[in-house]
C-alpha positions as CSV (number, residue, x, y, z in Angstrom):
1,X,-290.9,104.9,-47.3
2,X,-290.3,108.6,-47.7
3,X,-288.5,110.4,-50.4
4,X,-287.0,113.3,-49.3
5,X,-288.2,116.7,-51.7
6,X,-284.9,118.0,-53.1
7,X,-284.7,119.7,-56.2
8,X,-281.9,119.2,-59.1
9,X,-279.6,121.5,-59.5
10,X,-280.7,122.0,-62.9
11,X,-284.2,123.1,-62.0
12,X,-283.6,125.7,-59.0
13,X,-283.3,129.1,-60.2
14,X,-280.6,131.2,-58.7
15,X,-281.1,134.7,-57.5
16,X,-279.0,135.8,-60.6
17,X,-281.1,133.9,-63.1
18,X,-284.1,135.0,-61.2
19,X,-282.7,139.3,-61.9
20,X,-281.8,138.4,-65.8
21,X,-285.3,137.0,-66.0
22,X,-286.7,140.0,-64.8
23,X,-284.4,142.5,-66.5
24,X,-285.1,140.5,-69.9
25,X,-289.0,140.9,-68.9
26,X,-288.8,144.2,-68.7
27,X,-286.1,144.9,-71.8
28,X,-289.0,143.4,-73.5
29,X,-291.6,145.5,-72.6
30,X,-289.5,148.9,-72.7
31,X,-289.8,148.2,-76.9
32,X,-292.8,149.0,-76.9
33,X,-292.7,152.7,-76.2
34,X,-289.4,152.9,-77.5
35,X,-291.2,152.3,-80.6
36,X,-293.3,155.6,-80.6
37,X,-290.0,157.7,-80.6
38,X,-289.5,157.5,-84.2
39,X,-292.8,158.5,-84.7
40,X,-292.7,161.2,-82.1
41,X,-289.4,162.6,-84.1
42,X,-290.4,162.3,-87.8
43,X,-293.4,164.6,-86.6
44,X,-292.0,166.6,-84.7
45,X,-288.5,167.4,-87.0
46,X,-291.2,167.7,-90.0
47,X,-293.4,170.3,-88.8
48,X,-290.6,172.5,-88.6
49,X,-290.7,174.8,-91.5
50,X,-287.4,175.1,-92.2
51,X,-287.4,171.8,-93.5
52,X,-289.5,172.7,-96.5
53,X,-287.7,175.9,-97.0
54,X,-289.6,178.1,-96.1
55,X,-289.7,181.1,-94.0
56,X,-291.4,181.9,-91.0
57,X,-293.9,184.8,-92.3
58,X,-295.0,182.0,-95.2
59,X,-298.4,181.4,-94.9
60,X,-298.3,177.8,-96.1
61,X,-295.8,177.5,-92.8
62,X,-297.4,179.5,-90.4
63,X,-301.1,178.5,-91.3
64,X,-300.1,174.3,-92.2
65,X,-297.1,172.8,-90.3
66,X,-297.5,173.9,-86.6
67,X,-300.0,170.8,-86.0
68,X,-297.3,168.2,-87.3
69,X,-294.9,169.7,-85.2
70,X,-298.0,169.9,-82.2
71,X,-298.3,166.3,-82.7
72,X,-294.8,165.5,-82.1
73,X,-294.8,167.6,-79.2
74,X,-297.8,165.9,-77.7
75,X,-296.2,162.3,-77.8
76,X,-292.6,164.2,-76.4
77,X,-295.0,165.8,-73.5
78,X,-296.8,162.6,-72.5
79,X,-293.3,160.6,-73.0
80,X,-293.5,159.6,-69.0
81,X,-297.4,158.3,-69.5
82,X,-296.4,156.3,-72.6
83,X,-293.8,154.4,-71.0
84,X,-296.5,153.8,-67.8
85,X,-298.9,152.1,-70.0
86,X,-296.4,150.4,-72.5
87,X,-294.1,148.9,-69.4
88,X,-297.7,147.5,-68.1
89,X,-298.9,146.4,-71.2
90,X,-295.6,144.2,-72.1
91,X,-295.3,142.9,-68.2
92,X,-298.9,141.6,-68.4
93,X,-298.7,139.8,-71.7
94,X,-301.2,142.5,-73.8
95,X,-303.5,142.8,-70.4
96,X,-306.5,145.7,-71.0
97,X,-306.6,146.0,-67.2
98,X,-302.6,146.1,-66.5
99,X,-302.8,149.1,-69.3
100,X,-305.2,150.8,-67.2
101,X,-303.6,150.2,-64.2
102,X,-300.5,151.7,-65.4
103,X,-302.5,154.9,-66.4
104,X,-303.9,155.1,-62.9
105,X,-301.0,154.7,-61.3
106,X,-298.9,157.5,-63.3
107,X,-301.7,160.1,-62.8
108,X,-302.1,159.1,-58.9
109,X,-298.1,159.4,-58.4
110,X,-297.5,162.2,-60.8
111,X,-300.3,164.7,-59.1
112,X,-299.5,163.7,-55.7
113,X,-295.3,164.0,-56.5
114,X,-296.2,167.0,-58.0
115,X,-298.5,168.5,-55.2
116,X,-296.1,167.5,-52.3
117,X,-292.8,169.3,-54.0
118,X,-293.3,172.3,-54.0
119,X,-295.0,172.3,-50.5
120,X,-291.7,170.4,-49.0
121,X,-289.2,173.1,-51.0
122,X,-291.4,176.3,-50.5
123,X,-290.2,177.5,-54.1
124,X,-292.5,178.5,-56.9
125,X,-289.7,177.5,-59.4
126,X,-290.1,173.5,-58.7
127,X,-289.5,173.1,-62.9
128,X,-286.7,171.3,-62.2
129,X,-287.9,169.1,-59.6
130,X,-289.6,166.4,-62.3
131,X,-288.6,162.3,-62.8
132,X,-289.6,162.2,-66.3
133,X,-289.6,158.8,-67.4
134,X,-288.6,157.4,-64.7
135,X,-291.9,158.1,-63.1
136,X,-293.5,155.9,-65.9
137,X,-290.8,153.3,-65.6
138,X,-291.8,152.9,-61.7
139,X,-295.8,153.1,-62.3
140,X,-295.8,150.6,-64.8
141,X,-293.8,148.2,-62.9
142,X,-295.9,148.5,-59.9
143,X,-299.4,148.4,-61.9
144,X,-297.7,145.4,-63.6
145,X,-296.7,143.4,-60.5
146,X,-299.8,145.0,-59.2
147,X,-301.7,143.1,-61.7
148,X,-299.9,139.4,-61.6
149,X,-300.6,139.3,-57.6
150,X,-303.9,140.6,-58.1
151,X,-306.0,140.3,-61.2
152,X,-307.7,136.7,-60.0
153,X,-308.6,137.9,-56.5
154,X,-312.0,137.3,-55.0
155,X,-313.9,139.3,-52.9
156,X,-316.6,138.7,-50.6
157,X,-320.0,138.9,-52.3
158,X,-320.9,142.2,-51.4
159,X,-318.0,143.5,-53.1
160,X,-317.8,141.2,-56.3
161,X,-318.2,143.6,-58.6
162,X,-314.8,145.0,-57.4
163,X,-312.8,141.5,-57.7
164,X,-310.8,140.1,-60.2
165,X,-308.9,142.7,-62.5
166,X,-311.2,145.4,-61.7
167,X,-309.3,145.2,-58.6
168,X,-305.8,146.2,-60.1
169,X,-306.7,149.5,-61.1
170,X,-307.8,150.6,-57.6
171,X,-304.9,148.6,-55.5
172,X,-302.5,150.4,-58.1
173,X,-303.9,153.8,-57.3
174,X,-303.2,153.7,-53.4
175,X,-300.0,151.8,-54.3
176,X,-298.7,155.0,-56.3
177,X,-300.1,156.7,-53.9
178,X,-297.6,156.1,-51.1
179,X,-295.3,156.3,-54.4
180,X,-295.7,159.4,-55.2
181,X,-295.5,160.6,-51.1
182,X,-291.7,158.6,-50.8
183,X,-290.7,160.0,-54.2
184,X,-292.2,163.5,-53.1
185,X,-290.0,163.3,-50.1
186,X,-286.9,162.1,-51.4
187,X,-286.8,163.3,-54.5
188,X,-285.5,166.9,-53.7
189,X,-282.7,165.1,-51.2
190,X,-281.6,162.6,-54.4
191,X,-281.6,165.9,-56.9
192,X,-279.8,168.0,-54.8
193,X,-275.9,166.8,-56.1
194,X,-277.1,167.3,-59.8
195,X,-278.7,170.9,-59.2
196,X,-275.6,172.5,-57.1
């Protein structure tokens, strides 16, 4: 006798439950760099001196506060690289190798985005040609879904030592790779509305 393989209603996930799931996935992981805007802020709003009171030619001012507000600025600059690594860290449950991979990926995409536009616009001023965070956002999704499909992999001996999550790192690289060549090419087309 043969029972036919049908699943309940109740325990087939629609391709609406299947996007909340992955939108709540990844609400979840954005809190973690969220988090470092506070920081980022307090530091950057208190190494201004006019907060203290006093003036510029001070030398308690000139000579202590600059590095608070440096600090703040460091965290501000490297906002797209924060998000990379936290987005990847949250989608891979705390993973060492999905942070990594996230790193990997931004730098890979970022250089190569940032290479390839100004050779497809032929202006020196390309200052306005940047993603931001959204260049994190997408790295750290890919080294993320990078690393579920790929962090148990196995190689053929010769190449074990790559296998397993020492894989993700490298796969994410040539992924952001092609990332960073699409984006390069569209970007300046998706811009153009906002910059006429």
């Amino acid at each position: 006798m043969s029972v036919a393989n049908t699943a309940s209603p109740s325990t087939t996930r629609s391709v609406g439950d299947r996007l909340l799931g992955g939108a709540q996935s990844l609400g979840r992981s954005l809190m973690l760099p969220i988090a470092v805007l506070p920081a980022a802020a307090l530091l950057l709003r208190l190494g201004q001196d006019d907060i203290w009171g006093f003036t510029g030619s001070s030398t308690f001012a000139t000579n202590h506060l600059p590095w608070m507000a440096a600090a703040g600025n460091a965290l501000f600059g490297n906002l797209a690289l924060i998000f990379a690594v936290g987005i990847a860290i949250g989608l891979t449950s705390d993973a060492g190798a999905g942070a990594l991979a996230g790193l990997v990926g931004f730098e890979v995409f970022n250089n190569v985005f940032n290479t390839l536009i100004p050779q497809l616009n032929g202006a020196p001023d390309t200052a306005h040609y940047t993603m931001g965070v959204l260049s994190g956002i997408i790295t750290g999704i890919t080294a993320a879904w990078l690393y579920r499909r790929f962090h148990d992999i196995r190689l053929p001996d010769y190449l074990a030592f790559f296998g397993g999550k020492r894989f993700v790192p490298i796969i994410t690289a040539f992924a952001c790779l092609i990332l960073g060549l699409i984006f390069g090419w569209i970007w300046c087309i998706v811009t153009r509305p906002f910059r006429e």
